[in-house]
C-alpha positions, 0 to 999 in steps of 0.5 A: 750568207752573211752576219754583221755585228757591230759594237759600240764601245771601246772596250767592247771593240777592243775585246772582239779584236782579240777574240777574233782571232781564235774565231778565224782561226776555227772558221776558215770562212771568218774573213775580216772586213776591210772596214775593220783592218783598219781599225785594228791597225791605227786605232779606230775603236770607237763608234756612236752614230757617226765614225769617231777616230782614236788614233794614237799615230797622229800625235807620235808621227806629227812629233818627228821634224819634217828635216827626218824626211827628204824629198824622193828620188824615186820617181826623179828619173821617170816623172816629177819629184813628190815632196811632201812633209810628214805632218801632212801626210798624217793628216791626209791620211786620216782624212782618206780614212774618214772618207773611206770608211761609212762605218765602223765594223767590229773585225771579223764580223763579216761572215762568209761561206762558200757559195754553190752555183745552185745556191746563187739564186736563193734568198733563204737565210736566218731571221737574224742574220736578214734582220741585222742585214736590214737593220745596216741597210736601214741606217744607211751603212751599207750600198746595197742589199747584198754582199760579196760571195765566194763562188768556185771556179768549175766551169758550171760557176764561171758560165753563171759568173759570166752570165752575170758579167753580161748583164752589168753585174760584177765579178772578181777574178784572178789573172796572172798579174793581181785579182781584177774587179770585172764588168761589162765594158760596153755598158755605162751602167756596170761601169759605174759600179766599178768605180762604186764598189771600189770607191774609185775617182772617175779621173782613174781610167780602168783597163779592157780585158779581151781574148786576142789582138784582133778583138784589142784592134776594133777598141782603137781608133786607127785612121786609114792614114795611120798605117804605122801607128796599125802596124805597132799596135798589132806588132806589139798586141800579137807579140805579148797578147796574151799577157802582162802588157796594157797598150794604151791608144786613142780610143773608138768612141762607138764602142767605148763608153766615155767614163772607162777613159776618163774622158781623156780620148784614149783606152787601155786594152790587154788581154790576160793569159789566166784560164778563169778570165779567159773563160769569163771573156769567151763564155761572157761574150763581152769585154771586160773592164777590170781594175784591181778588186780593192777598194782605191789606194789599199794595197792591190788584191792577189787572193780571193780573201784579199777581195772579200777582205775589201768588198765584203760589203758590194753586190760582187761575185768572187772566184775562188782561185782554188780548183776544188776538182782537182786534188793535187795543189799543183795543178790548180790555176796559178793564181796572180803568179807575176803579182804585179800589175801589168806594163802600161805603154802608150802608143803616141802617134803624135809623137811617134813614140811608145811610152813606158806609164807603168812598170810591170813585167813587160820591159821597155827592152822586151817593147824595143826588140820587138819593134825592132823584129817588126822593122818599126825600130826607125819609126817608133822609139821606146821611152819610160815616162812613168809620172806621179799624179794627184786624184783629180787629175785625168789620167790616161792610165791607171796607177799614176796617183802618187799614194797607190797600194798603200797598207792601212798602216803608215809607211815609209821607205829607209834611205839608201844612206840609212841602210847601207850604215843603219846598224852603226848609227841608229840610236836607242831612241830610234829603236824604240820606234822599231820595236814598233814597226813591220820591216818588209825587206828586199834582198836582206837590206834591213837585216839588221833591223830583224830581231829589233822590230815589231815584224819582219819579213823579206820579199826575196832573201836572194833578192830576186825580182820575180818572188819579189814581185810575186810577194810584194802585194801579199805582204803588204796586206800582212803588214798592216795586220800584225797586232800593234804595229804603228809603221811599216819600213821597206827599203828604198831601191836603187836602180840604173839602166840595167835594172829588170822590169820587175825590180822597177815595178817592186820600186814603183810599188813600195814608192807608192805605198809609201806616198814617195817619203823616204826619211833619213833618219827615225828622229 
């Protein structure tokens, strides 16, 4: 099913990354690893025994004085302020990257070709391709003795996939917000392998996947006393189950396996309205705890080869989000059509409080008014309390860690002040850094910026917050794949009061990607 290569020599890596091209190009079945994303990105191109970095960045990005950058504002209103110099921040990515990575592998090594239910159970394959396979699992650079296999999406392959799924084996599926990486929740065991696969920190608690509120209410721990905090959980379930909500609450510790809360006593539960993981949930008979299908802190997944591109390399199962049996495009499932994680809010019975902990596309309005249909409004008050974290620190809900959904190419987010005068005061030196970077825009604010960069793109020309959000993932992981890029530039948004959901959950996003720095100036 799968050819792995590698190469030595710089020369010889070099060459591969420009040959690569016309082989995907050829065969859509080519599929770049992750491992190799990154090389191609920020120059890791060479390999002996152990990882070795060439990595051009470090020098130009340690260069530009700490006074280019500021302290963000993005998260000011919502949580604690991120400061954080560059040289810092250059070196602390290079050492995730030296953390992340086992290996190196030259891009578009990675094989794959679509797998038939039937073909699910069979081990043939060429001597060659057995032999290199056991040769990387030899030398250790591999975690297992499979690899990732895209499978269809009819029902005679989700009843496999979701046989699977009850065994504590793993599953990626498409949702309407991004791919999730699925297991079995119940079990430890398939929980673990989650968090391996995705080389997750067991301090990021993953999110519950069932069918109905009913099902969401047996994983909370409600005391008889408690008939109110009852009474907003089943409000707030049966009024956005299905969809992009995660409500968290204190967990039943009988049923939830510890590791799945990090250890903090609470659980976050959601049911999704996407037909491929409803399927899987029925037919499985199980929960399903899934987290985005990335590998931590990349940029989350919206399509299968999104997936296969990150976990090229685990023992995982990935639904096709295309329906083969169906020939007209628009009746194909959609796919990850919000594009943004869901709305996290925590319900606080101490407090008597729903907390807002991630922006998505559930509002705190849309949360208030339904409280307010429920005659809970005087009991329960709504607030946005969406914070920053580090790695080691336990969190109660996914997506705090300050560097989230970052690209393998360095970012950054421009300044209002910058882009509001840009054109008039960007000087021929700060072009020259330009010329070298990808521009992700949002509603034509780096216009200016088009024809002088490296790559341009705009999440939504219009500004318009639900293509923005339905983009934002996808072009991300466009950026840091255009061929010499050394940074990515998107703008930093401005909000109020008055801002929707997912305008806040693009902001919350590229603030993320660009671990909070926002610079004045490209000096």
């Amino acid at each position: 099913m799968s050819i792995f290569s590698l190469r030595s020599t710089t020369k010889s890596a070099k060459a591969e990354t420009k040959t690569s091209r016309s082989s995907k190009a050829n065969n859509p079945s080519c599929i770049s690893s992750y491992y190799m994303i990154i090389a191609s990105t920020i120059g890791l191109f060479s390999f002996s025994n152990k990882l070795t970095f060439s990595f051009p960045l470090r020098t130009t990005i340690s260069a530009i004085p700490k006074r280019a950058f500021r302290k963000t504002t993005a998260f000011t209103k919502y949580g604690s302020p991120i400061a954080s110099g560059i040289s810092n921040y250059a070196q602390e990515r290079i050492d995730f990257f030296s953390q992340q990575i086992p290996t190196k592998i030259s891009r578009n090594q990675v094989m794959f070709s679509t797998m038939s239910p039937s073909e699910s159970n069979s081990t043939t394959t060429s001597e060659k391709n057995l032999s290199i396979k056991n040769e990387f699992a030899a030398n250790g650079n591999v975690h297992n003795n499979h690899c990732a296999k895209l499978v269809p999406s009819s029902d005679d392959s989700l009843r496999l996939c979701s046989n699977r799924l009850a065994e504590g084996s793993l599953v990626s599926f498409p949702t309407e917000t991004v791919y999730g990486l699925g297991c079995n929740a119940i079990s430890s065991t398939a929980v673990h392998k989650v968090f391996e696969a995705k080389r997750r920190p067991l301090t990021d608690p993953l999110i519950i996947h069932v069918l109905n509120s009913e099902s969401a209410l047996k994983l909370w721990n409600i005391p008889d006393s408690s008939s109110t905090v009852k009474e907003v959980l089943t409000s707030l379930s049966k009024n956005f189950f299905p969809g992009p909500l995660t409500i968290v609450a204190k967990c039943n510790k009988d049923i939830v396996p510890d590791v799945i809360t990090a250890g903090t006593g609470y659980v976050a539960v959601r049911s999704p309205s996407h037909p491929i993981a409803r399927k899987l949930i029925e037919w499985s008979g199980v929960p399903i705890a899934a987290p985005s299908a990335n590998r931590f802190g990349h940029v989350s997944p919206t399509k299968s080869i999104h997936v296969m591109q990150d976990l090229a390399l685990e023992d995982v199962w990935v639904v096709n989000e295309k329906n083969e049996n169906k020939s007209d495009e628009k009746d194909d499932y959609l796919c990850c059509n919000v594009g943004v994680e869901s709305t996290v809010a925590k319900v606080d019975e101490t407090l008597n409080l729903v907390s807002i902990l991630r922006q998505g596309a559930v509002s705190a309005r849309d949360i208030q008014i339904c409280l307010e249909k429920a005659g809970l409004d005087e009991k329960f008050k709504v607030d946005v309390r969406v914070k920053t974290t580090s790695e080691q620190v336990a969190n109660i809900a996914p997506g705090q860690t300050v560097r989230h959904y970052s690209p393998d190419v360095v970012s950054f987010m421009i300044s209002e002040k910058l882009w509001l005068n840009g054109e008039t005061k960007i000087n021929s030196e700060e072009l020259k850094i330009v010329e070298k970077s990808v521009i992700l825009d949002f509603g034509r604010k780096l216009n200016f910026l088009k024809d002088r960069s490296l790559a341009y793109r705009d999440l939504s020309s219009i500004g318009d917050s639900k293509e923005g959000a339905a983009n934002v993932f996808d072009y991300l992981r466009w950026a840091e794949l255009v061929d010499g890029a050394e940074r990515v530039f998107f703008p930093e948004l401005v909000v109020d009061e008055k801002t929707d959901a997912l305008t806040l959950a693009v902001k919350d996003r590229l603030t993320r990607a660009a671990s909070g720095i926002v610079i004045e100036n490209f000096q």
